[in-house]
C-alpha positions as CSV (number, residue, x, y, z in Angstrom):
1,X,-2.6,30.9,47.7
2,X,0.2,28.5,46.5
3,X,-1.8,26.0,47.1
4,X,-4.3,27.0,44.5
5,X,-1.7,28.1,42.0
6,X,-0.2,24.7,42.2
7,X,-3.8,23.1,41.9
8,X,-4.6,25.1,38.7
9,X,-1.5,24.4,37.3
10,X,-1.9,20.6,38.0
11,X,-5.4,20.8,36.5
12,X,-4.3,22.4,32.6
13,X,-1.7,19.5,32.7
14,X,-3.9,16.9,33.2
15,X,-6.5,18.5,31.1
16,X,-3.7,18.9,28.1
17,X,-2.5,15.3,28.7
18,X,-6.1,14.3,28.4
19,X,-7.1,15.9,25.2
20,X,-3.8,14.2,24.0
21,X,-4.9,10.9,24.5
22,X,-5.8,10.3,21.1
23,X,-2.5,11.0,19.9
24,X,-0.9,7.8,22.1
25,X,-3.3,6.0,19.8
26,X,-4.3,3.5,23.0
27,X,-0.5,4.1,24.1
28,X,1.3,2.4,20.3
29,X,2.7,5.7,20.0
30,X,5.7,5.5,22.4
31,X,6.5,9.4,22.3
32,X,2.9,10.5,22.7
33,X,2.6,7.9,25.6
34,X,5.6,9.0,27.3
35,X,4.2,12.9,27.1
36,X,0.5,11.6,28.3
37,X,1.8,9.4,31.1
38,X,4.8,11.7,31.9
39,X,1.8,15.0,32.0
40,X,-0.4,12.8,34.5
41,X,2.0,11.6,36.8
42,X,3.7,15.6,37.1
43,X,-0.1,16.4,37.6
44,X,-0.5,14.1,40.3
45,X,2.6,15.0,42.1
46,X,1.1,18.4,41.9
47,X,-2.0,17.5,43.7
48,X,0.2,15.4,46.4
49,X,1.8,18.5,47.0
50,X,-1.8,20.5,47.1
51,X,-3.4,18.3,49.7
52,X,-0.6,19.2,52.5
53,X,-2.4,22.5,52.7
54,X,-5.9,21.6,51.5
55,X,-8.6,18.7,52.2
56,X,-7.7,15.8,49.9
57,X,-11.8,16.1,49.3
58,X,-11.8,19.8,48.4
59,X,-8.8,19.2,46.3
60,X,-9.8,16.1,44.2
61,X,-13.4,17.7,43.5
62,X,-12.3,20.9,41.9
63,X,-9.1,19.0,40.5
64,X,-11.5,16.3,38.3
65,X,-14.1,18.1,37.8
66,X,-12.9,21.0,36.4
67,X,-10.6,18.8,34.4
68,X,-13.8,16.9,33.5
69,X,-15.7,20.2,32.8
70,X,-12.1,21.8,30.6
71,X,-11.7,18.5,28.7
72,X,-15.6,18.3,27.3
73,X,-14.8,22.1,26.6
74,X,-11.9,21.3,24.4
75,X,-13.6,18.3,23.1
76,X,-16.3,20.1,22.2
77,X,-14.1,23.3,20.4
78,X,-11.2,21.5,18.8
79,X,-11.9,17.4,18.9
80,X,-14.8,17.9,17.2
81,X,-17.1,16.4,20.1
82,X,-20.9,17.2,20.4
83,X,-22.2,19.5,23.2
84,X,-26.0,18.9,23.6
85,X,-28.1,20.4,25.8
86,X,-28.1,17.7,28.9
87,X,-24.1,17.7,28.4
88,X,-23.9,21.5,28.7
89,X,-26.2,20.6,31.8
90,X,-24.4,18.2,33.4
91,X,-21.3,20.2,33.3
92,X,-23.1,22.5,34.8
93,X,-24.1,20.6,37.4
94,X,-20.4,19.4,37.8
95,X,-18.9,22.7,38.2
96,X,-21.5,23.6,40.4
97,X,-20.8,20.7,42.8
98,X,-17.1,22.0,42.6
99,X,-18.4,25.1,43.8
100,X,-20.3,24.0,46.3
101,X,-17.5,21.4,47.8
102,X,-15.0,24.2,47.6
103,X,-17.4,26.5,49.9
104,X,-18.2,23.7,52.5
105,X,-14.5,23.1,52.7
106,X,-13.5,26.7,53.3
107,X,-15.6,26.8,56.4
């Protein structure tokens, strides 16, 4: 149960610090860098912390690819990004393989 707290939690940082990437303007902006590297390495201290409980596989699956699946989200509502069909499908497809790891790993 903590585990999976901690995991979501350690997802919407690394999901935030990525749709803030544009902001360390390829990392010139020393404050925006410092919040974007600072936000990825509390994530991944998070997920250290995850996979004492949890397969590292089961773990890593739904941590990037619901971060992949949340960031083409934002992208798509407040970055200004396109969301095609055969993007909308191959998140999809991602979340679904999420899904489908997660199940396999709970047996």
């Amino acid at each position: 149960m903590l585990a999976g707290l901690l995991l979501m939690v350690a997802i919407g940082i690394e999901v935030v610090c990525t749709a803030l990437l544009p902001k360390a303007d390829g990392f010139t902006d020393p404050w925006w860098s410092f919040v974007v590297l600072a936000g990825y390495g509390v994530s991944i201290w998070l997920l250290t912390v995850v996979v004492r409980t949890v397969p590292v596989s089961v773990a890593y699956a739904i941590w990037s690819g619901a971060g992949t699946a949340l960031v083409a989200v934002l992208g798509y509502l407040f970055l200004g990004e396109q969301l095609g069909w055969a993007k909308a499908l191959s998140l999809a497809m991602i979340v679904g393989g999420v899904v489908g790891l997660n199940l396999a790993g709970a047996h």
